[in-house]
BALOBA-1460 file (C-alpha; in Angstrom, 3 decimals):
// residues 360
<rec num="1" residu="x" x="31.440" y="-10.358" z="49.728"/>
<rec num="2" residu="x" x="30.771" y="-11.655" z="53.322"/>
<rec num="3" residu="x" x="31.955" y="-14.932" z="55.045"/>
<rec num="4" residu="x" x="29.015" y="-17.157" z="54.274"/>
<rec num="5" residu="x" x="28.452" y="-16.249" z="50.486"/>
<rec num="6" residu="x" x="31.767" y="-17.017" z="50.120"/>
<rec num="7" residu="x" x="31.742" y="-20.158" z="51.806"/>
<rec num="8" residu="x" x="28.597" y="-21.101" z="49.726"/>
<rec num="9" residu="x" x="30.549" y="-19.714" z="46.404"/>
<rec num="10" residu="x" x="33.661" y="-22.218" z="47.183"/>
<rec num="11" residu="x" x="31.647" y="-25.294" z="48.193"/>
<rec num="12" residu="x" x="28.946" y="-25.366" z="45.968"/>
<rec num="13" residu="x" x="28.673" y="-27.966" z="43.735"/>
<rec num="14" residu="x" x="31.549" y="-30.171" z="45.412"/>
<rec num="15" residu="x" x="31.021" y="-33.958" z="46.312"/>
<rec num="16" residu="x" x="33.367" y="-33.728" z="49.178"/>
<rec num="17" residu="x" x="35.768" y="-30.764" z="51.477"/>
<rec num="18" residu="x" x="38.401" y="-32.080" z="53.807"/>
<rec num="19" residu="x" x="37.120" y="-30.128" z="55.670"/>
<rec num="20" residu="x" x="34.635" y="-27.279" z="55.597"/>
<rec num="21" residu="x" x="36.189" y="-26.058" z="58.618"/>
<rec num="22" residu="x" x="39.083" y="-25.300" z="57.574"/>
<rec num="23" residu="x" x="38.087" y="-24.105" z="54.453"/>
<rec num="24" residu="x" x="35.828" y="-21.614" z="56.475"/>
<rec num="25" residu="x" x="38.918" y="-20.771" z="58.465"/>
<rec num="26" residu="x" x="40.869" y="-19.764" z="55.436"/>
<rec num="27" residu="x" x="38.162" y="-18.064" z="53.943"/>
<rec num="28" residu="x" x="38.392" y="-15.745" z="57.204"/>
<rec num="29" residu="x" x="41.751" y="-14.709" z="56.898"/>
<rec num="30" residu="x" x="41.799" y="-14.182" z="53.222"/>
<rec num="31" residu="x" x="42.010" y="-16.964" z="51.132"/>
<rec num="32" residu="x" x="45.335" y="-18.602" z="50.144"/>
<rec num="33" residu="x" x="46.874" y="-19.872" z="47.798"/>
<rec num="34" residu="x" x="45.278" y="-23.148" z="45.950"/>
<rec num="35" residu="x" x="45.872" y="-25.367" z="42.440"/>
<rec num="36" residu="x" x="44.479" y="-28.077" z="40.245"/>
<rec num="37" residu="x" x="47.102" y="-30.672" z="38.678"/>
<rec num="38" residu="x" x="45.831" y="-31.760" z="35.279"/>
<rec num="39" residu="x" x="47.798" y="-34.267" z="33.127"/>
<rec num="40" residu="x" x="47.822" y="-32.638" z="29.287"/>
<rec num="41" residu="x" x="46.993" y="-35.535" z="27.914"/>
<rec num="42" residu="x" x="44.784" y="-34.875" z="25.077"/>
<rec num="43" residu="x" x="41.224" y="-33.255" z="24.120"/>
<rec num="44" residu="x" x="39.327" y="-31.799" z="26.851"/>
<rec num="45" residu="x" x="35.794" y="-33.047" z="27.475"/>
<rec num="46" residu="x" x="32.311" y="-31.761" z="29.404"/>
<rec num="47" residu="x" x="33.744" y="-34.094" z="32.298"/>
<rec num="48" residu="x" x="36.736" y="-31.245" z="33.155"/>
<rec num="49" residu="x" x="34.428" y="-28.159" z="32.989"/>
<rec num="50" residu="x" x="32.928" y="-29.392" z="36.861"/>
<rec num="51" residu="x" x="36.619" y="-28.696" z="37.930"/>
<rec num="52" residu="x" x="36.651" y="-25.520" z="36.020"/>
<rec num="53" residu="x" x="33.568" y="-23.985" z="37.164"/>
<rec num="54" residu="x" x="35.376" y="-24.696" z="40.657"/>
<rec num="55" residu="x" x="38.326" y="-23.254" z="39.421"/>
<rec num="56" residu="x" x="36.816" y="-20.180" z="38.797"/>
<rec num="57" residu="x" x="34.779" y="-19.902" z="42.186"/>
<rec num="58" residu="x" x="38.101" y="-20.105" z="44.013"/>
<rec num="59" residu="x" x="39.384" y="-17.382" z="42.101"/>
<rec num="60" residu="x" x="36.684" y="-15.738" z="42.490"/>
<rec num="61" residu="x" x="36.350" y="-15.820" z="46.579"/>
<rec num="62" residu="x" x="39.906" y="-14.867" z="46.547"/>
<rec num="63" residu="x" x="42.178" y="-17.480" z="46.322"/>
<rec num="64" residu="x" x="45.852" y="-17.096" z="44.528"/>
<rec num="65" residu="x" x="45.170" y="-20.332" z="41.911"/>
<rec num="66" residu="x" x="47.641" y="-22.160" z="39.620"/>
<rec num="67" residu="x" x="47.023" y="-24.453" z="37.057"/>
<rec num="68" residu="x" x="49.665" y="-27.288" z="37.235"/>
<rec num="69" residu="x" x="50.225" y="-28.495" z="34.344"/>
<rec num="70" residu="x" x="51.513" y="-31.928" z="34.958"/>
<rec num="71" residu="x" x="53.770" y="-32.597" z="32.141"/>
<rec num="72" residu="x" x="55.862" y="-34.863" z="33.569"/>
<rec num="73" residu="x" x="53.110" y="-36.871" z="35.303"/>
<rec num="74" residu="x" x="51.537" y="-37.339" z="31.981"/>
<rec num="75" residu="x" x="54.823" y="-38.783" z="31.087"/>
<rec num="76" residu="x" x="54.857" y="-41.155" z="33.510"/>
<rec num="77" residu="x" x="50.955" y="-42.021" z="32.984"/>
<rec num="78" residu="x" x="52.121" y="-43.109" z="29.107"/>
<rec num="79" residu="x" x="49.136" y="-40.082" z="28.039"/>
<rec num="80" residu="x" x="49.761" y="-39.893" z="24.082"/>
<rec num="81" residu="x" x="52.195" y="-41.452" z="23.652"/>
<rec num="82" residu="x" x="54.744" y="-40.325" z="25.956"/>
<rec num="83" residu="x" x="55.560" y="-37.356" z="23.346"/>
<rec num="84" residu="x" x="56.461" y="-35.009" z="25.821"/>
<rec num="85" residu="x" x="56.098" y="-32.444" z="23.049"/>
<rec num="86" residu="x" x="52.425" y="-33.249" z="22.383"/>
<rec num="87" residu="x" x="51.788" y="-33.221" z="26.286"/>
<rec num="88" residu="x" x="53.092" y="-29.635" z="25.984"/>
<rec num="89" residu="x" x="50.062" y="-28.641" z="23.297"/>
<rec num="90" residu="x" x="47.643" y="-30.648" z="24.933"/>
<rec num="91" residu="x" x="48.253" y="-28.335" z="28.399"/>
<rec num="92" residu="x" x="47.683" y="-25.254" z="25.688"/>
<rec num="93" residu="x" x="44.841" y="-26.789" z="24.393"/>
<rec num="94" residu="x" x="43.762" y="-26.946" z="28.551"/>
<rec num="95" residu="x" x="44.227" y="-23.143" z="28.568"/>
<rec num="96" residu="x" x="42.807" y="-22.372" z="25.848"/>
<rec num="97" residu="x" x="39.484" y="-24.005" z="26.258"/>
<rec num="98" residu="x" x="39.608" y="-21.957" z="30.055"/>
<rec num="99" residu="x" x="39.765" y="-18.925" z="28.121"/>
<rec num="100" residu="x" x="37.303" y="-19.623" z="26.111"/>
<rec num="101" residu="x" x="34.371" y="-20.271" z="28.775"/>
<rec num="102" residu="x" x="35.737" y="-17.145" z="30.161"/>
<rec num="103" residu="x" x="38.163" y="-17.927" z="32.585"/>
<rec num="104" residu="x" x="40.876" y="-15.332" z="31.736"/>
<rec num="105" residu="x" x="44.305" y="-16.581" z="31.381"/>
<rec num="106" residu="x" x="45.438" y="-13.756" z="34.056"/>
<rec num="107" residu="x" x="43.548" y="-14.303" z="36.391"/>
<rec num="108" residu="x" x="45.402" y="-17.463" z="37.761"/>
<rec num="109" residu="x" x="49.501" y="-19.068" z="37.433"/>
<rec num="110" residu="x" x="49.957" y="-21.173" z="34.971"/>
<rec num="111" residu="x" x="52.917" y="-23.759" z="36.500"/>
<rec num="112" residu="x" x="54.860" y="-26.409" z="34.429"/>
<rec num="113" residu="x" x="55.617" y="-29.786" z="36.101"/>
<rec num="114" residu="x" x="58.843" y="-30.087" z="33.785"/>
<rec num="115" residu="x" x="59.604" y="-26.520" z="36.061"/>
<rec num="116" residu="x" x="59.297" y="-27.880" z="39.384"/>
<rec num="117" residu="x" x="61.193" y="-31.141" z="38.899"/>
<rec num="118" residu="x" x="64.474" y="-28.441" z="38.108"/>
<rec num="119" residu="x" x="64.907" y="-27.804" z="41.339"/>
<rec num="120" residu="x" x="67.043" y="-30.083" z="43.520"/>
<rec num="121" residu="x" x="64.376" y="-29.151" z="46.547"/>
<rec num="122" residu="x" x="61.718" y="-30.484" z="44.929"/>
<rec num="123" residu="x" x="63.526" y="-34.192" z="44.783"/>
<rec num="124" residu="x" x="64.435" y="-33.555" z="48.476"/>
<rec num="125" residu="x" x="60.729" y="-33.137" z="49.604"/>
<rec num="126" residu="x" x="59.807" y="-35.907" z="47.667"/>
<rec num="127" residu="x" x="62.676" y="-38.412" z="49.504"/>
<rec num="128" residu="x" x="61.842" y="-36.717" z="52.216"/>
<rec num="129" residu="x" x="58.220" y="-37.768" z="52.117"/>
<rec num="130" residu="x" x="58.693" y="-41.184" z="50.509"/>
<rec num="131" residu="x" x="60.462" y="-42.024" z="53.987"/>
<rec num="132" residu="x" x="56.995" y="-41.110" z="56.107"/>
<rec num="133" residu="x" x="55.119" y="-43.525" z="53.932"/>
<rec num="134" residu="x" x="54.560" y="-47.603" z="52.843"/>
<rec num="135" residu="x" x="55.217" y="-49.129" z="49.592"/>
<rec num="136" residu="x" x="51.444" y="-50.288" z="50.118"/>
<rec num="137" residu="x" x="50.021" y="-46.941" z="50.929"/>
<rec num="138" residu="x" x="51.536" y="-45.702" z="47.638"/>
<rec num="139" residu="x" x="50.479" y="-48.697" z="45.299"/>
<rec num="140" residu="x" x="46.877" y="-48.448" z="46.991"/>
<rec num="141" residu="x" x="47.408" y="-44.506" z="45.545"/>
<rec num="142" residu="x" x="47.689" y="-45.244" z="42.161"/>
<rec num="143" residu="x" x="43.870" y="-45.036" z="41.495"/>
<rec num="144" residu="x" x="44.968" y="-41.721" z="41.111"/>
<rec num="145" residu="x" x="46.603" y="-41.922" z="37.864"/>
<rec num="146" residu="x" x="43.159" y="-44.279" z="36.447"/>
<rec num="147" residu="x" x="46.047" y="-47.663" z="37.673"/>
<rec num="148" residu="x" x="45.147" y="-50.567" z="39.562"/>
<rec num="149" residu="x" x="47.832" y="-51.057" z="42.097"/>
<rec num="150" residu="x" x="49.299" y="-53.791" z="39.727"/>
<rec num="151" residu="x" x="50.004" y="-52.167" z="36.684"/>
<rec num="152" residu="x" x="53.488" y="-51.065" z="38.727"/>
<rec num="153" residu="x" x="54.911" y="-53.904" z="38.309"/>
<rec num="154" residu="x" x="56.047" y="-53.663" z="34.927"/>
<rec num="155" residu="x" x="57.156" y="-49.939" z="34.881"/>
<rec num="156" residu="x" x="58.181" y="-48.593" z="38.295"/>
<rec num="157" residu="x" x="58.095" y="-45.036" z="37.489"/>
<rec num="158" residu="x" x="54.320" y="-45.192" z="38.318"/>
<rec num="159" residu="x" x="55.243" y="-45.523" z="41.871"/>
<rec num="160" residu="x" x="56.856" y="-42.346" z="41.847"/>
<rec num="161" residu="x" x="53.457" y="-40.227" z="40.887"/>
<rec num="162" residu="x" x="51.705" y="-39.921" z="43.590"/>
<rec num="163" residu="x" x="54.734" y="-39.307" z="45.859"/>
<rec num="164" residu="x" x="55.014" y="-36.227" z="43.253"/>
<rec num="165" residu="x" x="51.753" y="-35.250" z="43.814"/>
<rec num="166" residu="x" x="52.427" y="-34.943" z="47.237"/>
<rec num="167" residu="x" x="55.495" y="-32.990" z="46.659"/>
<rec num="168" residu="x" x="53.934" y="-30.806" z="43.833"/>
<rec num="169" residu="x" x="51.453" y="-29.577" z="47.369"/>
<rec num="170" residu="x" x="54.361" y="-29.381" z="49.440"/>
<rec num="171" residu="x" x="56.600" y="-27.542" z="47.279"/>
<rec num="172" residu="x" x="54.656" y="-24.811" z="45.950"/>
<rec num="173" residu="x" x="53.368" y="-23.918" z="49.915"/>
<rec num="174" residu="x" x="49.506" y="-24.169" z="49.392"/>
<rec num="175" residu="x" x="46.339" y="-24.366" z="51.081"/>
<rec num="176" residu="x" x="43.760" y="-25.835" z="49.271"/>
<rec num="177" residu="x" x="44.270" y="-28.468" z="46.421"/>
<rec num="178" residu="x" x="41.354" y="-29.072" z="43.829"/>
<rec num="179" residu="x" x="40.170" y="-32.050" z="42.372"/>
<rec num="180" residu="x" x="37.749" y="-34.835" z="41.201"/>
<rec num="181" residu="x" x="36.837" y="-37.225" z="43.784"/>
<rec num="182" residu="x" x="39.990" y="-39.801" z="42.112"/>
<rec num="183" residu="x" x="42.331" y="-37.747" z="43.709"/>
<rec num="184" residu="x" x="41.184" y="-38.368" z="47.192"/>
<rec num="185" residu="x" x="44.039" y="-40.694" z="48.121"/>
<rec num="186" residu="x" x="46.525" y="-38.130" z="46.478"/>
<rec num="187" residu="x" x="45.152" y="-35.181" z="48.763"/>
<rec num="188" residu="x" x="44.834" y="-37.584" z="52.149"/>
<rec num="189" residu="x" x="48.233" y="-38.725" z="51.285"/>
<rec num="190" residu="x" x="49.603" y="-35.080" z="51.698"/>
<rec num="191" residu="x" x="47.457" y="-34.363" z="54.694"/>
<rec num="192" residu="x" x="48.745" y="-37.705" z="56.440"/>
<rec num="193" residu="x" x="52.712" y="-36.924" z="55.736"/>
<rec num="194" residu="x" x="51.851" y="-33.050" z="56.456"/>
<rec num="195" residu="x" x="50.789" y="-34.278" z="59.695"/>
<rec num="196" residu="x" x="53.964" y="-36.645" z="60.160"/>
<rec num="197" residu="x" x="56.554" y="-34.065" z="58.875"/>
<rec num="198" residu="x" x="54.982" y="-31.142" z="60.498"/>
<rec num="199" residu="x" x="54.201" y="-28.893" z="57.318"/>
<rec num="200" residu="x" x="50.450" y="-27.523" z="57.055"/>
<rec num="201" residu="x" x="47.718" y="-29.557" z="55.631"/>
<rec num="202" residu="x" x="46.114" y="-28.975" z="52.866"/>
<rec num="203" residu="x" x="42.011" y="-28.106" z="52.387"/>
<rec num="204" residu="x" x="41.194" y="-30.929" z="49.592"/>
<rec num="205" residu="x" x="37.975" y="-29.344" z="47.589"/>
<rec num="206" residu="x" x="36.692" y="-32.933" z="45.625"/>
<rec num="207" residu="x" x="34.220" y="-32.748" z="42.771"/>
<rec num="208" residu="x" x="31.865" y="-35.267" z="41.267"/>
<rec num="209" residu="x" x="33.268" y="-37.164" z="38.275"/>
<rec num="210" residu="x" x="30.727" y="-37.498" z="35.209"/>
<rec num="211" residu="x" x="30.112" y="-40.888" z="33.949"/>
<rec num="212" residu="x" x="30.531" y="-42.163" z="30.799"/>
<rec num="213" residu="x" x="27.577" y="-41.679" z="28.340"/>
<rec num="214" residu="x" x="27.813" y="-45.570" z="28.328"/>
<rec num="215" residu="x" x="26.870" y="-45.112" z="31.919"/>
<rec num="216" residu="x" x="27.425" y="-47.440" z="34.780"/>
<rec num="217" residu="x" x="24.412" y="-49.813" z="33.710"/>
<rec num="218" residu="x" x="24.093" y="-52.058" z="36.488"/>
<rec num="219" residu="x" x="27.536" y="-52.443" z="37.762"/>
<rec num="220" residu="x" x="28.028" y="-53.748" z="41.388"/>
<rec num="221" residu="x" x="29.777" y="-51.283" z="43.096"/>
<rec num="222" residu="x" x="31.112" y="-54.053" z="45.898"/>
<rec num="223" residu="x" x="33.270" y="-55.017" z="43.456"/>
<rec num="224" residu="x" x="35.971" y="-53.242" z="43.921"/>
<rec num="225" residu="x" x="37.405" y="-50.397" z="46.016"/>
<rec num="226" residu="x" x="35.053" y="-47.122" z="44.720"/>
<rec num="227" residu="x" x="37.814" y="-45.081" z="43.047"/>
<rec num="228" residu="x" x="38.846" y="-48.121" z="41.182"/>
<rec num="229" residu="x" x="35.317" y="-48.142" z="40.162"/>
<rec num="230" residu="x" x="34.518" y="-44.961" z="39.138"/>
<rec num="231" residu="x" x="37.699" y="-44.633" z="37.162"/>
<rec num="232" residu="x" x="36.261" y="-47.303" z="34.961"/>
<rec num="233" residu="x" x="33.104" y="-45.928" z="34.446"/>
<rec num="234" residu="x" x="33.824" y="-41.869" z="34.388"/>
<rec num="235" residu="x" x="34.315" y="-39.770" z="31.244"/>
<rec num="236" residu="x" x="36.954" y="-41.090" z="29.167"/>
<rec num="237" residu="x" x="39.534" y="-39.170" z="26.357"/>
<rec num="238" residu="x" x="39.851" y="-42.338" z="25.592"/>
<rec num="239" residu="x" x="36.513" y="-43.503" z="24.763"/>
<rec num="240" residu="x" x="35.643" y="-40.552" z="22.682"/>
<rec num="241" residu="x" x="32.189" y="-42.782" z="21.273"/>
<rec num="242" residu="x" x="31.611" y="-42.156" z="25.184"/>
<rec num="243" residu="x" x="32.500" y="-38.735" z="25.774"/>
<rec num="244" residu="x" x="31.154" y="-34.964" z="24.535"/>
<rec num="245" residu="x" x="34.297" y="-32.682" z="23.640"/>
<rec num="246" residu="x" x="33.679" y="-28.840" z="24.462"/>
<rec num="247" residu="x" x="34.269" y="-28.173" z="21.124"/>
<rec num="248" residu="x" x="31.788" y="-30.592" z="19.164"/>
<rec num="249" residu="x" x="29.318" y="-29.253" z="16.946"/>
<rec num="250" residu="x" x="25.354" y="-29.438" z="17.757"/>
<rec num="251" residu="x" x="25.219" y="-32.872" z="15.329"/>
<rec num="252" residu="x" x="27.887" y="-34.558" z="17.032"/>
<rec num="253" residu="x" x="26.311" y="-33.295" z="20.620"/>
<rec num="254" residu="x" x="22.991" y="-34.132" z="19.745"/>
<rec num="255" residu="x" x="24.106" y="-37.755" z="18.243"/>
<rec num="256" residu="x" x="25.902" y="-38.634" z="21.718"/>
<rec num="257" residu="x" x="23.393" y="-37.715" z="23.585"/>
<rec num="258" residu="x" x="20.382" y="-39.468" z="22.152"/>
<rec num="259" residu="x" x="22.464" y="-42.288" z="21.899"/>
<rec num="260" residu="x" x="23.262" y="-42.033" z="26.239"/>
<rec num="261" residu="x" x="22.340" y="-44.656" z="28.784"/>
<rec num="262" residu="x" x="19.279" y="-43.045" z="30.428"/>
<rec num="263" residu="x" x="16.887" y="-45.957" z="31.454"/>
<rec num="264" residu="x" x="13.457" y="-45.076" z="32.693"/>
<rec num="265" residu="x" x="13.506" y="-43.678" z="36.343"/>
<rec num="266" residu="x" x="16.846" y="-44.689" z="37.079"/>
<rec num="267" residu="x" x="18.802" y="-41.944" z="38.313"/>
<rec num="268" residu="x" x="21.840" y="-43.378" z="39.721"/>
<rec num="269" residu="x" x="24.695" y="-43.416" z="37.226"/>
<rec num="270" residu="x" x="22.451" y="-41.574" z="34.507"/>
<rec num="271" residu="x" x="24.823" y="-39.680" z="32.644"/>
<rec num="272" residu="x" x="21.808" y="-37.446" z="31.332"/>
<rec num="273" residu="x" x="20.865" y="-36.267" z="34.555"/>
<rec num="274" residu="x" x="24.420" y="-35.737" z="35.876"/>
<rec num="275" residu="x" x="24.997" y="-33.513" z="33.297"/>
<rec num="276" residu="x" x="21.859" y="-31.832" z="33.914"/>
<rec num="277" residu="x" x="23.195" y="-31.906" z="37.540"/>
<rec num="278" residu="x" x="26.658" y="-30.926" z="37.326"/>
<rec num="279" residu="x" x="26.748" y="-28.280" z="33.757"/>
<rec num="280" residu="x" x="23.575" y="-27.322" z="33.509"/>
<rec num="281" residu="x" x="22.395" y="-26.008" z="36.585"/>
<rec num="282" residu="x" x="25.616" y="-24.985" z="37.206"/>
<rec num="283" residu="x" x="25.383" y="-22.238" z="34.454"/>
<rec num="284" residu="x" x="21.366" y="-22.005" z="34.243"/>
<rec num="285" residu="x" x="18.852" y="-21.275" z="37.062"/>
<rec num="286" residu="x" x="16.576" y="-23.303" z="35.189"/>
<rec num="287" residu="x" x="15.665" y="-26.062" z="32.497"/>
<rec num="288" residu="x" x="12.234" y="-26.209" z="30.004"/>
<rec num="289" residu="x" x="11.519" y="-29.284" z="28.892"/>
<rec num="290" residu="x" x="9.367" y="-28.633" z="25.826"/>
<rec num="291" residu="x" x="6.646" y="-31.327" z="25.075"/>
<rec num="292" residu="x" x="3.396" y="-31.684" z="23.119"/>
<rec num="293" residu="x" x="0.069" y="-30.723" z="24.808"/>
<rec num="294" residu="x" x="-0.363" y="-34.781" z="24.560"/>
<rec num="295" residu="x" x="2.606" y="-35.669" z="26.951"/>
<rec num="296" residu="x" x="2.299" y="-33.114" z="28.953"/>
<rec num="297" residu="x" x="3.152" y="-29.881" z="27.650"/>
<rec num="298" residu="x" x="5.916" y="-27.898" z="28.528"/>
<rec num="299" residu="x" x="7.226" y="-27.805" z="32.014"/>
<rec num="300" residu="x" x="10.257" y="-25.902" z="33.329"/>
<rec num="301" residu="x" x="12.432" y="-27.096" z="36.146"/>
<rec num="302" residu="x" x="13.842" y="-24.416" z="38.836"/>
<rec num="303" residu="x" x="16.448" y="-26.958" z="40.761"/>
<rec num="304" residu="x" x="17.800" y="-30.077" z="39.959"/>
<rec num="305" residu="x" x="16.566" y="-31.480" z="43.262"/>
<rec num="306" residu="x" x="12.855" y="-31.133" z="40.746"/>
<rec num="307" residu="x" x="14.287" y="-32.805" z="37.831"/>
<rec num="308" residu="x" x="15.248" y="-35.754" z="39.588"/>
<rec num="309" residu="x" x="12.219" y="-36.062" z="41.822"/>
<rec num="310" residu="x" x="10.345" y="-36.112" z="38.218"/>
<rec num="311" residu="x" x="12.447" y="-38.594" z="36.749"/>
<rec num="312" residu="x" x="12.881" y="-40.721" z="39.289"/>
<rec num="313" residu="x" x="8.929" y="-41.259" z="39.328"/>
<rec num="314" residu="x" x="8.262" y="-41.469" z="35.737"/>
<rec num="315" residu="x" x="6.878" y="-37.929" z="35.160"/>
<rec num="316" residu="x" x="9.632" y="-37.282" z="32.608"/>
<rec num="317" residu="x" x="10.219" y="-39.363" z="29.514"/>
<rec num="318" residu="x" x="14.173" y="-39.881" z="29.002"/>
<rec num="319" residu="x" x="13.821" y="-39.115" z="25.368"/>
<rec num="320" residu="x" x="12.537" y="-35.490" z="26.506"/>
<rec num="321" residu="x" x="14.860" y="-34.750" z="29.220"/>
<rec num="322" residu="x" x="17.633" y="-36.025" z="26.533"/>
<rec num="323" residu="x" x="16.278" y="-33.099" z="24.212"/>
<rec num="324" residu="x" x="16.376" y="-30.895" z="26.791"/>
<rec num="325" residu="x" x="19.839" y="-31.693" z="27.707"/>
<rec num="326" residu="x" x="21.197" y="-31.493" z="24.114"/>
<rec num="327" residu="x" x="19.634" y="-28.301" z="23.683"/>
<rec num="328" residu="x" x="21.088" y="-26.426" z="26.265"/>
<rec num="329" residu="x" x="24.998" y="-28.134" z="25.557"/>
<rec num="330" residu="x" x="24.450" y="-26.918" z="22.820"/>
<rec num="331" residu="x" x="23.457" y="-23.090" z="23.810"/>
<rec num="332" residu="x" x="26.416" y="-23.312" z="26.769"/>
<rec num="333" residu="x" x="29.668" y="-24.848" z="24.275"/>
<rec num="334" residu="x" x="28.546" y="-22.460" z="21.527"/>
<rec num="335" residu="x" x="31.233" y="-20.108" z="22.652"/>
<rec num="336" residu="x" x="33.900" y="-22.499" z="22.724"/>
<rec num="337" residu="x" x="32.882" y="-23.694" z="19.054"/>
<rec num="338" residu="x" x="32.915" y="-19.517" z="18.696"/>
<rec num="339" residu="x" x="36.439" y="-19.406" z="20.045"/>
<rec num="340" residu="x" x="38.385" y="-22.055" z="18.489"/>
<rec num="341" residu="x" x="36.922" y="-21.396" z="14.785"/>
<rec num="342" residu="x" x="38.026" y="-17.593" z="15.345"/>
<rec num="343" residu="x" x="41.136" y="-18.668" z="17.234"/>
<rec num="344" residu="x" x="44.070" y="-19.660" z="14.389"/>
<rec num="345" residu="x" x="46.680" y="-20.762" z="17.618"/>
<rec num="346" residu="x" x="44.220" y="-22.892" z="19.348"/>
<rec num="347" residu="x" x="42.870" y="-24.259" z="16.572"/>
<rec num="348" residu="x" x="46.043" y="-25.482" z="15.008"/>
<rec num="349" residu="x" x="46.824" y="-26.649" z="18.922"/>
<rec num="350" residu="x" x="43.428" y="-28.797" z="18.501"/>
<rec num="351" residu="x" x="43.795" y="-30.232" z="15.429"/>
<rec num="352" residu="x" x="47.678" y="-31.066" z="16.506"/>
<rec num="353" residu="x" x="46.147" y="-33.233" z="19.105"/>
<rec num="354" residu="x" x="43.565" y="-34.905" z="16.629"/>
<rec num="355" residu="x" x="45.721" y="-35.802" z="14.595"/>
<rec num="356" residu="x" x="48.004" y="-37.289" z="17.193"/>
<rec num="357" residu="x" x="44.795" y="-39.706" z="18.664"/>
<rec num="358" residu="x" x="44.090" y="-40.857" z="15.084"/>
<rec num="359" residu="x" x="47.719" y="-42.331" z="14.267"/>
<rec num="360" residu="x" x="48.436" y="-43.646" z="17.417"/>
């Protein structure tokens, strides 16, 4: 595979790379070695497979990836319930679902927080960077964790995560760092005390988060600082009403999605069209919209850059495009549905973690 496929292969689909440069530059000499940190903290939704379709393009332009499986930050983030034995499951659960839209478990390192924090370095690079760096700096960082800077008053082991997020980079030596675009003051963190302490800054890769089926509506974005913002309004665990789960049947799917915000020609903050954006064309070269010979007829999109351009002037009738969009969920999480019904471990896993969210 040359250079620029490569470069096109790790890039595509990202909202942000700090910065293509460099990420050309490792790209030239090989790759390197990369991660995503993902808090186990319960079931995983259509939101997480636009980092895992980037997970697997790293892999697959050479880069040595590890899942972290942040355990501890979970923990510290109060994700269900602070059982730390539940967190466990729910990084299996993370694993599992990988596996299942064929992201083999061997092909990447699968890395325990609860590991790291063992070793007596790993609390030494973490003093060691808390010294380079403001209380401020790190309360403006706790977007990260879905926090307003606030919410450490009351618990001061929230002011501790991000400075571990920093050291989780530092300690296991890498080169490129995945994640949604909340993690942005995480990754700039690391790159500013990299600088200061003289250790190599990382290549932050950023992808888009996917709202809320609630959608933003009309929210004024001046509001508040942008992460802040779009941690209220992306998918949510938490609002599961809100949210498609990889491994809902076609009823539930097709139920959420009717149900979406998806106003007339608005395209800004549609969760529709993001996932039509961000899964869908991800996976498929193209989408049909299929339509009677009195609206139109049937019409098939080759880009997304199409879709929207329809949309947005009022070719396309949102109850269509929802159709369209349900159908092919549907076609791509069938299987996942495939995997965990065959699957007795990760089933059991799942259900653990159902069972969990309903008594707590």
């Amino acid at each position: 595979m040359d250079l620029e496929r490569k470069l096109y292969i790790a890039s595509r689909g990202a909202e942000e790379i700090i910065t293509e440069s460099e990420l050309r530059d490792l790209l030239e000499t090989g790759g390197g070695k990369g991660y995503i940190g993902v808090e186990p903290s319960g079931l995983f939704h259509i939101g997480w497979l636009i980092w895992a379709f980037k997970f697997k393009d790293l892999i697959d332009v050479g880069f040595k990836m590890n899942l972290l499986l942040a355990t501890w930050h979970a923990w510290i983030n109060d994700k269900l319930g602070g059982d730390i034995e539940l967190i466990r499951r729910a990084g299996d659960h993370i694993v599992d679902v990988l596996e299942a839209i064929g992201i083999d478990r061997a092909s990447y390192s699968r890395v325990l927080a609860e590991d790291l924090v063992r070793d007596m370095e790993y609390w030494e690079i973490l003093i060691r960077s808390a010294k380079e760096v403001s209380l401020a700096r790190v309360r403006r960082a706790l977007t990260i964790m879905g926090r307003k800077a606030d919410e450490s008053e009351s618990d001061f082991s929230k002011l501790i995560y991000p400075l571990m997020q920093v050291t989780d980079i530092f300690y296991m030596d890498l080169d490129i760092a995945l994640g949604g675009t909340d993690q942005r003051k995480a990754h700039m963190l690391a790159r500013d005390i990299a600088e200061k302490t003289g250790r190599k800054k990382i290549v932050a890769v950023h992808t888009p988060l996917l709202p809320s089926l609630q959608g933003a509506g009309r929210m004024e974005l001046g509001k508040g600082e942008i992460d802040e913002i779009y941690a209220e309004i992306k998918m949510s665990k938490s609002k599961p009403e809100t949210a498609v789960f990889v491994y809902d049947d076609p009823g539930e799917i097709r139920a959420k999605i009717l149900k979406a915000y998806c106003p007339p020609r608005e395209v800004e903050g549609n969760p529709v069209l993001m996932i039509a954006r961000d899964i869908i064309f991800r996976v498929r070269d193209t989408l049909e919209i299929k339509r009677k010979p009195e609206y139109g007829g049937d019409v098939v999109f080759e880009s997304y850059g199409e879709l929207e351009k329809s949309y947005r002037e009022g070719k396309l009738h949102p109850l269509d495009l929802k159709n369209a969009v349900v159908e092919e969920l549907i076609s791509i999480l069938e299987p996942v549905r495939r995997y965990f019904s065959t699957n007795k471990g990760a089933r059991e896993t799942l259900e653990a973690i159902k069972r969990a969210r309903i008594t707590r």
